[in-house]
C-alpha positions in Angstrom: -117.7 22.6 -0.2 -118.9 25.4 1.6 -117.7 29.0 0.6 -116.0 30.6 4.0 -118.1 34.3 4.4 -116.1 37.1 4.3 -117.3 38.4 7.5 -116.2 35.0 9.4 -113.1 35.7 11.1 -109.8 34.1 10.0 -108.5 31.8 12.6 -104.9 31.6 11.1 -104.4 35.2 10.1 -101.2 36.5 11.6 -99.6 33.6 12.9 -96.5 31.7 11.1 -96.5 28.0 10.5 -93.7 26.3 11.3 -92.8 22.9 9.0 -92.7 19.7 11.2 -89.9 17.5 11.5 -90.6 14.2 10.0 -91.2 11.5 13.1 -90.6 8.1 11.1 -90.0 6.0 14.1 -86.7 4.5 11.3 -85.5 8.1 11.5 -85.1 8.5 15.2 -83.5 5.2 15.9 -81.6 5.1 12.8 -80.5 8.7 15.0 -80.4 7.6 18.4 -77.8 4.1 17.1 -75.3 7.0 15.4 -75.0 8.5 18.6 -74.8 6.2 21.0 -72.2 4.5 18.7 -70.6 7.5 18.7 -70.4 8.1 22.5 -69.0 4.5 22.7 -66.7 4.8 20.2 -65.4 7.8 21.6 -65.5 6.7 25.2 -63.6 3.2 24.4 -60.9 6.1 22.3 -60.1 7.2 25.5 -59.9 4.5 28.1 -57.8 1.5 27.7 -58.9 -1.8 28.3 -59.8 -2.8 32.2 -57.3 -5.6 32.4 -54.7 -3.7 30.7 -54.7 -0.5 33.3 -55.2 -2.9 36.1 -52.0 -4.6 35.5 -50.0 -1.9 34.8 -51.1 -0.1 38.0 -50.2 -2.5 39.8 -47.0 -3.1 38.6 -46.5 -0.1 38.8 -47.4 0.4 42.6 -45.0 -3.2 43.2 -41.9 -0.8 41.8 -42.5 2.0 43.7 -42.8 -0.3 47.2 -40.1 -2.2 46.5 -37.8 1.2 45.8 -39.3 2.6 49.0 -38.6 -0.9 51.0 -35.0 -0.2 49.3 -34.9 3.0 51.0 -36.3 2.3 54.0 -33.9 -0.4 54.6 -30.7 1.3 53.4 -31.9 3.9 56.1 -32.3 1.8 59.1 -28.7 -0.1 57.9 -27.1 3.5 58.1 -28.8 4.2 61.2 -27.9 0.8 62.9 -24.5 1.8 61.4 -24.5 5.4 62.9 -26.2 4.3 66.4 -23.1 0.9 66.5 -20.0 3.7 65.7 -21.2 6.0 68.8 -21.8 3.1 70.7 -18.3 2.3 69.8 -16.7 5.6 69.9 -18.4 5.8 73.1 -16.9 2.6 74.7 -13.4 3.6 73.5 -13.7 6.7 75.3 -14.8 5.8 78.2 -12.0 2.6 78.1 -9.5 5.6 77.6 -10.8 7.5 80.4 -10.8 4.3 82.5 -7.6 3.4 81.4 -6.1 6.9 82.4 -6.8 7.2 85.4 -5.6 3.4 86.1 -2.3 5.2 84.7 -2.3 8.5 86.3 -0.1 9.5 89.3 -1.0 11.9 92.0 0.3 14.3 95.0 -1.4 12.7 98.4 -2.1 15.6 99.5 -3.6 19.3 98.7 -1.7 21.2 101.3 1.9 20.2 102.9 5.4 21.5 103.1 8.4 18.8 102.7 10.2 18.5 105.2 12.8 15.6 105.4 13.6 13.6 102.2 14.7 10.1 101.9 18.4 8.7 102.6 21.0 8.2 106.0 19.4 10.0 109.1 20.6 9.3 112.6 22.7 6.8 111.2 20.0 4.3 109.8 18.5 4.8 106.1 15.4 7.0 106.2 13.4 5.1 103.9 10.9 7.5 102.5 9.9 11.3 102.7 8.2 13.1 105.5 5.4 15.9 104.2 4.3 17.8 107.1 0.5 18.7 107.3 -2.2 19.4 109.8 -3.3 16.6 112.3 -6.4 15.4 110.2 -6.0 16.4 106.7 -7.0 13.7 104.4 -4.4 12.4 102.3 -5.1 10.1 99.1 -4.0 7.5 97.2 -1.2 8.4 94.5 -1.5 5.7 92.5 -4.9 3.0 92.0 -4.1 -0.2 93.4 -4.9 -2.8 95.9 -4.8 -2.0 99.9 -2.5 -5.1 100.8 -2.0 -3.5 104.1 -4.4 -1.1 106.6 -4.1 -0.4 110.6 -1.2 -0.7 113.1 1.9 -1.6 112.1 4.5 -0.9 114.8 6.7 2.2 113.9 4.8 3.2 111.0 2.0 4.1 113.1 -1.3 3.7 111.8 -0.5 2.9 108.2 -1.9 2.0 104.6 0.1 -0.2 102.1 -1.2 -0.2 99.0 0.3 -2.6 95.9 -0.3 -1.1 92.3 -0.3 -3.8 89.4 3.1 -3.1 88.0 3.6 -4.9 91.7 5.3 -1.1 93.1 4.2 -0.7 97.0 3.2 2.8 98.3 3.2 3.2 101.5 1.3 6.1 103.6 2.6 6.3 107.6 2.0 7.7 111.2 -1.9 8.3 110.5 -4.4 9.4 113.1 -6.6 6.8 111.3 -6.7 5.0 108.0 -10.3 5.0 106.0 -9.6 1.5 104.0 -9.4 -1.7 104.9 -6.9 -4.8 103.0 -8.3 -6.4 100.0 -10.2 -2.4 99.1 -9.6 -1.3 95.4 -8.3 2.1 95.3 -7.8 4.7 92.8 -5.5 7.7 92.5 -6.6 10.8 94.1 -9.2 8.7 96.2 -9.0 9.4 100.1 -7.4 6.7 102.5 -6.3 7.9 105.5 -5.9 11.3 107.6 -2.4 12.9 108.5 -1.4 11.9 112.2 1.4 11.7 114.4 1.2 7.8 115.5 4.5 5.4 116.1 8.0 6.7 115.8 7.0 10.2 115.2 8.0 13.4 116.1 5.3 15.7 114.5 2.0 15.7 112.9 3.3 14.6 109.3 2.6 12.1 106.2 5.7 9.4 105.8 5.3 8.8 101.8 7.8 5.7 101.0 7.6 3.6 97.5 9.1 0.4 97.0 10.3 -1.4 93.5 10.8 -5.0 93.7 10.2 -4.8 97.3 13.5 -2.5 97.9 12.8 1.1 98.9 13.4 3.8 96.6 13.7 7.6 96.6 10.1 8.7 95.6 11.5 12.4 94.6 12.6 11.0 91.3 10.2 7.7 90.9 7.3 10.2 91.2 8.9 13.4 89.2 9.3 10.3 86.1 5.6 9.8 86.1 4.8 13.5 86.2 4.3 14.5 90.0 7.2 17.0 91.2 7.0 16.5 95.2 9.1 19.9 96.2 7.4 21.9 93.1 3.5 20.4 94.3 3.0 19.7 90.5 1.1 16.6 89.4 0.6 14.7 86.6 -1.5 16.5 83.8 -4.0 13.8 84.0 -4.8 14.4 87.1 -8.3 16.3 86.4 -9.4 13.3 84.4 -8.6 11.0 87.1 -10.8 13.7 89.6 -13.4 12.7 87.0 -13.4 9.1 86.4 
């Protein structure tokens, strides 16, 4: 062996060796197998089994669309519900409204100043009541009806019958022209006719006579019954309702 010189530099003075790590192939797999079985033993800790989460999940999601198919249907029932009781409460009003002004009884007209009632005049019964007014004004019906009658008629003048369903006849006289015709449905407070001074007349005036059972009657009293005072010019409280149907 050959004796190193003491002036031949040391190659390995002043550094540190380091032991190496044994590299037996057996080693590292023997390593690499732990771990790996470690990872997948952790791993398969943690997750449950495929079949198992994917039918849970969606049994899961089957609940929660049939509660919200639940929901959704008991919300469109209560909305059907809500939609048919205004429907309904609608209908009945407007059958009340309807059915109020079929009911409802009116002055004929806005402006007028009584002037003759009914009873004997001149020997002979005066039939009806005489409401003086301007030549012209409109007059309308007091009561909704059927026109039965409509035009000349002899000593009424120009004159408009008109025949209510409780079979009561109203009839409006000495017109300067009538605006209906026989067969028209008419209701109260709807215009028929103007104020005139035609037939047996001796002033511009509206004759107002109402017969029951086809006998005349006194309309001061038939009227003030069905809430329309004649001498007062109060009518019935329905009458704005009737204005609006």
């Amino acid at each position: 062996m050959r004796q190193r010189l003491s002036s031949e530099p040391d190659r390995y003075r002043g550094r540190r060796r380091v032991p190496t790590p044994p590299r037996s192939r057996y080693a590292v797999a023997v390593t690499s197998a732990f771990v790996g079985a470690g990872v997948v033993a952790l791993g398969a800790a943690n997750m449950p089994d495929a079949k198992q989460v994917d039918s849970e999940v969606l049994q899961s999601l089957k609940s929660a669309q049939y509660a919200s198919d639940a929901v959704a249907d008991r919300a469109a029932d209560e909305t059907a519900a809500s939609r048919s009781d205004s429907r309904d409460s609608a209908a009945k009003q407007k059958v009340s409204a309807e059915q109020a002004a079929e009911d409802v009884w009116l002055l004929p007209l806005d402006d007028f100043q009584f002037t003759s009632p009914y009873g004997i005049r001149w020997g002979k019964l005066h039939a009806g009541i005489d409401l003086a007014a301007p030549e012209g004004l409109p007059y309308k019906s007091v009561h909704a009806g059927t026109v039965t009658q409509a035009g000349y008629n002899g000593g009424y003048g120009y004159s408009v019958t008109v025949k209510n369903d409780d079979g009561t006849e109203v009839i409006y006289a000495h017109s300067r022209r009538v605006l209906v015709k026989a067969g028209d449905k008419v209701k109260a407070g709807q215009v028929i006719g103007e104020v005139g001074s035609t037939g047996a007349s001796y002033g511009t005036h509206l004759h107002l006579e109402i017969h029951v059972g086809g006998v005349p009657t006194d309309p001061i009293p038939f009227l003030r019954e069905r809430g329309v005072d004649i001498k007062l010019q109060v009518e019935s409280v329905y009458a704005g309702m009737a204005a609006a149907s």
